[in-house]
C-alpha positions as CSV (number, residue, x, y, z in Angstrom):
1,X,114.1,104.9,40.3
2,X,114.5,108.5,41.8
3,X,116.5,109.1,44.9
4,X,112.4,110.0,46.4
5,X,110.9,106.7,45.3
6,X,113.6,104.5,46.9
7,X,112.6,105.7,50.1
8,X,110.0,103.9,52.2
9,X,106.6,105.1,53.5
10,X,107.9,106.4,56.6
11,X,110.9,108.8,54.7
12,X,108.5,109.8,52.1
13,X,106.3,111.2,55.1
14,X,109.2,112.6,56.5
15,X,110.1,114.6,53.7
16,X,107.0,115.6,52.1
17,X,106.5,119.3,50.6
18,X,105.7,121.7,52.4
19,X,102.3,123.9,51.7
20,X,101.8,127.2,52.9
21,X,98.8,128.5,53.8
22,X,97.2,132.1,53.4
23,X,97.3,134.0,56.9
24,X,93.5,133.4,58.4
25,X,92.0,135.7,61.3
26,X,93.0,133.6,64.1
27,X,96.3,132.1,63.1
28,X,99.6,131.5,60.9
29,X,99.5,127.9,60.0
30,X,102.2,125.5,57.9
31,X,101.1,122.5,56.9
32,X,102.7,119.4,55.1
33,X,101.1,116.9,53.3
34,X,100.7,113.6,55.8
35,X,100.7,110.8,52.6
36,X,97.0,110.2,52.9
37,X,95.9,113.1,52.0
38,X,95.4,115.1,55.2
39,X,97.3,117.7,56.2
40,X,99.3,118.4,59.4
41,X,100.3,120.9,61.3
42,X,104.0,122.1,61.6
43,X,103.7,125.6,63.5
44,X,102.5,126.2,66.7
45,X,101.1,129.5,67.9
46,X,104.0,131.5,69.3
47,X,101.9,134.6,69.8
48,X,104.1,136.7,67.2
49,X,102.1,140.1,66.9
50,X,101.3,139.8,63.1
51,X,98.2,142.2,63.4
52,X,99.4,144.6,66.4
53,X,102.2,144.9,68.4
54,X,101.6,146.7,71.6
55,X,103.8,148.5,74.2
56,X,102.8,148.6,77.6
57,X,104.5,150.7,80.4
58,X,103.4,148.7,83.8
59,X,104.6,149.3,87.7
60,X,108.0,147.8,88.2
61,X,107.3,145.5,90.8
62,X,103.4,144.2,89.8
63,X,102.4,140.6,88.3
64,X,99.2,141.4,87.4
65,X,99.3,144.4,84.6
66,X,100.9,141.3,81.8
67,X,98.8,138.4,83.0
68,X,95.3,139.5,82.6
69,X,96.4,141.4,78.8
70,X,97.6,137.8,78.2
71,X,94.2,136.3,79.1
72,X,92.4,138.6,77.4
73,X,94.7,139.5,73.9
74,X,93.4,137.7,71.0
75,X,95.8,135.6,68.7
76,X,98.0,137.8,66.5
77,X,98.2,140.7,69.1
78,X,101.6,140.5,71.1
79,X,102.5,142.5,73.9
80,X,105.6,143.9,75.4
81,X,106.2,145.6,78.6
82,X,108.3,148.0,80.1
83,X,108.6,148.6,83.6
84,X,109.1,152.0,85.5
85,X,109.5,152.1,88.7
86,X,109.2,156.1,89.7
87,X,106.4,157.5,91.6
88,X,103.1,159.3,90.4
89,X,103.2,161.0,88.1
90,X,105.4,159.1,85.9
91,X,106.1,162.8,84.1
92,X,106.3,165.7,86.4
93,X,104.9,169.0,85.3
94,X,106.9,171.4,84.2
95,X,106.5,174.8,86.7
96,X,104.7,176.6,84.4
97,X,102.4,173.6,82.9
98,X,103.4,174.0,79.6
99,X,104.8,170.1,79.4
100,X,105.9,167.2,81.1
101,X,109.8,166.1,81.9
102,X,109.8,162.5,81.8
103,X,110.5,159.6,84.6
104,X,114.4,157.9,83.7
105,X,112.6,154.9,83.6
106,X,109.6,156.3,80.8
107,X,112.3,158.0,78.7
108,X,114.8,154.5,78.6
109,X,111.8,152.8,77.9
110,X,110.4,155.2,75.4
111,X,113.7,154.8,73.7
112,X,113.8,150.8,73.2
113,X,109.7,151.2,72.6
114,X,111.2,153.3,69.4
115,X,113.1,150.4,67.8
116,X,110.7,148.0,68.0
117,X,107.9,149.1,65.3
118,X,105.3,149.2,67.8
119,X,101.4,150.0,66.3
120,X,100.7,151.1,70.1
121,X,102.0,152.4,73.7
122,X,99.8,152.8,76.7
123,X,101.1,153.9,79.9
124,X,99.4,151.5,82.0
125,X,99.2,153.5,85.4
126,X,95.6,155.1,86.5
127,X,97.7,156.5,89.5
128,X,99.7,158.5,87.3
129,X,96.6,160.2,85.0
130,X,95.1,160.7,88.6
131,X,97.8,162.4,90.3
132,X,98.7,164.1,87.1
133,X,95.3,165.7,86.7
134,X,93.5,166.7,83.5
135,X,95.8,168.0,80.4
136,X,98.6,165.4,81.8
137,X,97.3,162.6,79.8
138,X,97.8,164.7,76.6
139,X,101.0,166.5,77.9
140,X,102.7,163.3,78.4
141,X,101.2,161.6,75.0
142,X,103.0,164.4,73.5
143,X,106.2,164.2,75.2
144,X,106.5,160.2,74.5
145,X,105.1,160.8,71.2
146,X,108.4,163.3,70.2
147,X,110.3,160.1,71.3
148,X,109.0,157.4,69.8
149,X,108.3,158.5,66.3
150,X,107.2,156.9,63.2
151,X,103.7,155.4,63.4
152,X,103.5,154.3,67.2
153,X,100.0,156.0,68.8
154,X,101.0,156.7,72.3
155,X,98.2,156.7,74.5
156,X,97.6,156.7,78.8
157,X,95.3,154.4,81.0
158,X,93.3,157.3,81.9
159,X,92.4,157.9,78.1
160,X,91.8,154.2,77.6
161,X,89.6,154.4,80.5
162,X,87.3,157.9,79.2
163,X,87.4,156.2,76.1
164,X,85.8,152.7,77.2
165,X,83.4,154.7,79.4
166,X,82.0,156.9,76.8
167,X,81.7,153.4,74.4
168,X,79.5,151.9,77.2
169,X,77.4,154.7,77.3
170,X,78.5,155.3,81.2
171,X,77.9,158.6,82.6
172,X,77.6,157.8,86.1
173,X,80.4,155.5,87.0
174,X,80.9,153.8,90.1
175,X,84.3,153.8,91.0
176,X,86.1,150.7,92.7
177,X,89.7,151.3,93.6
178,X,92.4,148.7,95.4
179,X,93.0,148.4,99.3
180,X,96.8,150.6,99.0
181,X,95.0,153.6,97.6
182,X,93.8,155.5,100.5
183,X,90.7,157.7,100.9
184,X,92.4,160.9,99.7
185,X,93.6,159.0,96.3
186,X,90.1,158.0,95.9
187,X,88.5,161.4,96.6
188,X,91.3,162.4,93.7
189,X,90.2,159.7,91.3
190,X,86.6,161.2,91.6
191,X,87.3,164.7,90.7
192,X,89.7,164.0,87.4
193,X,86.4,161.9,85.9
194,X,84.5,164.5,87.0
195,X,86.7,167.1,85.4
196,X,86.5,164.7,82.0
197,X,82.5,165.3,82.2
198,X,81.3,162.3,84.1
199,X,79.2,162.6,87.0
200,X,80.8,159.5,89.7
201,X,78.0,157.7,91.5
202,X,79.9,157.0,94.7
203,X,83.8,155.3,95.0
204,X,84.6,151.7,97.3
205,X,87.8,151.5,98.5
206,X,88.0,147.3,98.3
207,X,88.7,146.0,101.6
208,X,91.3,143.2,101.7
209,X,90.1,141.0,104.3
210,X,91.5,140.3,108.2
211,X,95.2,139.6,107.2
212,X,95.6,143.1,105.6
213,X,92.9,145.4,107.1
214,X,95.0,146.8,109.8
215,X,97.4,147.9,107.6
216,X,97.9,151.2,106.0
217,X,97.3,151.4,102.8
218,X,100.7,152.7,102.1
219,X,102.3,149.3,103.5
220,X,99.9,146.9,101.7
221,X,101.8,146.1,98.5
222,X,105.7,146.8,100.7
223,X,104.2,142.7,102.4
224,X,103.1,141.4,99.4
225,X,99.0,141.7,99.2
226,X,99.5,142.6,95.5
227,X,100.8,139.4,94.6
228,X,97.8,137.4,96.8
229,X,94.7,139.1,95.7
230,X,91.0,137.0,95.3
231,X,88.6,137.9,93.3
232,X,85.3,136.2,94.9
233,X,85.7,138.9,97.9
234,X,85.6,141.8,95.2
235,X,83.0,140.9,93.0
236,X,81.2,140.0,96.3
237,X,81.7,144.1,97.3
238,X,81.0,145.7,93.7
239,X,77.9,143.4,93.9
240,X,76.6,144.6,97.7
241,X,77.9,148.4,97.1
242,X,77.2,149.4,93.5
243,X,74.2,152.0,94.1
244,X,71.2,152.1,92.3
245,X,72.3,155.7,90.6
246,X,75.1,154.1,89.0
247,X,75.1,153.5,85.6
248,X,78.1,151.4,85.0
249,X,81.1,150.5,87.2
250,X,84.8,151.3,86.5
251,X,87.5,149.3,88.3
252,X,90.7,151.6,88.5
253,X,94.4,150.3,89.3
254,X,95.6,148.4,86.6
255,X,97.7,145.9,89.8
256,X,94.1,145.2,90.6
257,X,93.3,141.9,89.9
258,X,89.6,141.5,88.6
259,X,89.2,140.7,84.5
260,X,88.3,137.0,85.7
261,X,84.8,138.5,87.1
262,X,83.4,141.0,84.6
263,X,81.1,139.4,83.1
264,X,79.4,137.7,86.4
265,X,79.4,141.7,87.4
266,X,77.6,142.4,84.0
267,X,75.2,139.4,84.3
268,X,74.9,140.5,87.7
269,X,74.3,144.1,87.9
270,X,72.4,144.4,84.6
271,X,75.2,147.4,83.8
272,X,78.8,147.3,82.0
273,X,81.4,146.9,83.8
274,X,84.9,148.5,82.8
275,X,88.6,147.5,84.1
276,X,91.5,149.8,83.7
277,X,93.6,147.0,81.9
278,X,90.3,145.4,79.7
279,X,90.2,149.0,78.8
280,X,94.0,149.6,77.9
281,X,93.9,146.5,75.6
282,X,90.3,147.6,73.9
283,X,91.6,151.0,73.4
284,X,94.9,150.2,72.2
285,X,93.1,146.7,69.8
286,X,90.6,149.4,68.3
287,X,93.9,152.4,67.6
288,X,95.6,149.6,66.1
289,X,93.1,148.5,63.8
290,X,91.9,145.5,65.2
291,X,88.1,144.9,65.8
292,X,87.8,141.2,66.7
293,X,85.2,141.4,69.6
294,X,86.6,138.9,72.9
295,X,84.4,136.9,74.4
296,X,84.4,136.1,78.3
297,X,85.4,140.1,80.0
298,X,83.0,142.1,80.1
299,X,80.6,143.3,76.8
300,X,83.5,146.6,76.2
301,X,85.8,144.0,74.1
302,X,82.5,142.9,72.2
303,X,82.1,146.5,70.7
């Protein structure tokens, strides 16, 4: 009798070979044979990014940036953030415009993003490709890019968002922008799509209810409104204030809170609706190679 027959039921179980199983779409699984001929599971997911691996730059202090990329990400896409806490721009133009010197925080992070074999990097910061203008996008994709090396495509929130828009057929966006950017951000935000080629159907400036609406915008996320944001009260707004010319809406700020709803917009308004991070994550999926559509936020992740 072998040393494996002498054992009971319970130790043969115990022991049993192992069977590997080829990778499938949605997961990496190891199984072992049970003793009655089913099979069990072993692994668990653990999110490992075995089809992408993603780099995102977020603001140093925001929550919402790495929860809602979580939500949306779908199973072999892993994603890894960086936090930088400088003002807008994250890269400052040089004097004459030819390039961009970047942020202490972009270039240490630019530097770890390098050892970590990454298939993409977003900067994840629609203040930032705002503020910066048009041409900053592509100066500072260049100047991360000289960084980073080998096969990494760098890439900015405000070419994830131009991207998304053009895929949904949106010419006339209407732009929705948080409570702690002010009116003179928003006119900003209008004129670099409009430079891009878009023609904006109108901006809202999301109010943030009694407890924060006699604050300035400026002091909004110094007491904390970033990390206590609702989402009924915006898709309410979007809803009421989206005008008939609009063609699509674009929510901006990727601290802004609003993934859960897209697709009640879409339902709603009969029009797609775009978010700055759903469109980081499309942008950086479709770069990477990976074309599963994601059900449940908004018909971009679908394309």
């Amino acid at each position: 009798m072998s040393a494996q027959d002498a054992r009971g039921p319970k130790e043969q179980e115990k022991y049993a070979p192992l069977e590997w199983r080829a990778p499938s779409m949605t997961s990496l699984t190891l199984h072992h044979d049970a003793g009655d001929g089913r099979l069990a599971r072993v692994t668990q997911r653990d999110n490992w990014g075995w089809r992408a691996r993603i780099g995102l730059f977020i603001v140093g202090n925001e929550a919402v940036p790495e929860a809602e990329w979580w939500a949306m990400a779908p199973a072999g896409v892993s994603v890894h953030a960086a936090r930088v806490t400088a003002r807008a721009p994250w890269a400052a133009w040089r004097p004459d415009k030819s390039s961009v010197d970047l942020a202490d925080d972009l270039l240490r992070g630019a530097t770890q993003f390098a050892a970590m074999r990454l298939s993409t990097i977003t900067l994840g910061h629609t203040s930032s490709s705002v503020v910066g203008g048009k041409g900053w996008d592509d100066a500072v994709v260049k100047s991360v890019s000289a960084i980073v090396g080998g096969k990494a495509i760098i890439t900015t929130n405000g070419l994830d968002t131009l991207a998304a828009l053009r895929a949904s057929n949106i010419r006339r966006p209407f732009l929705v922008l948080p409570a702690w950017f002010g009116d003179d951000f928003v006119k900003t935000a209008l004129g670099y799509y409009a430079a891009h080629g878009l023609e904006p159907a109108g901006g809202l400036r999301y109010d943030p209810g009694r407890k924060w609406r006699d604050l300035p915008p400026g002091e909004l996320t110094r007491h904390g409104m970033h990390l206590e944001q609702e989402v009924e009260p915006l898709y309410q707004q979007i809803r009421a204030a989206c005008p008939a010319a609009a063609d699509g809406v674009l929510i901006g700020g990727t601290g802004f809170r609003c993934v859960a709803i897209l697709d009640a917009l879409e339902q709603d308004l009969k029009r797609p609706v775009v978010s700055a991070n759903q469109a980081s994550l499309w942008h950086c999926l479709r770069l990477s190679g990976v074309h599963e559509p994601i059900a449940g936020y908004g018909s971009l992740l679908k394309l």
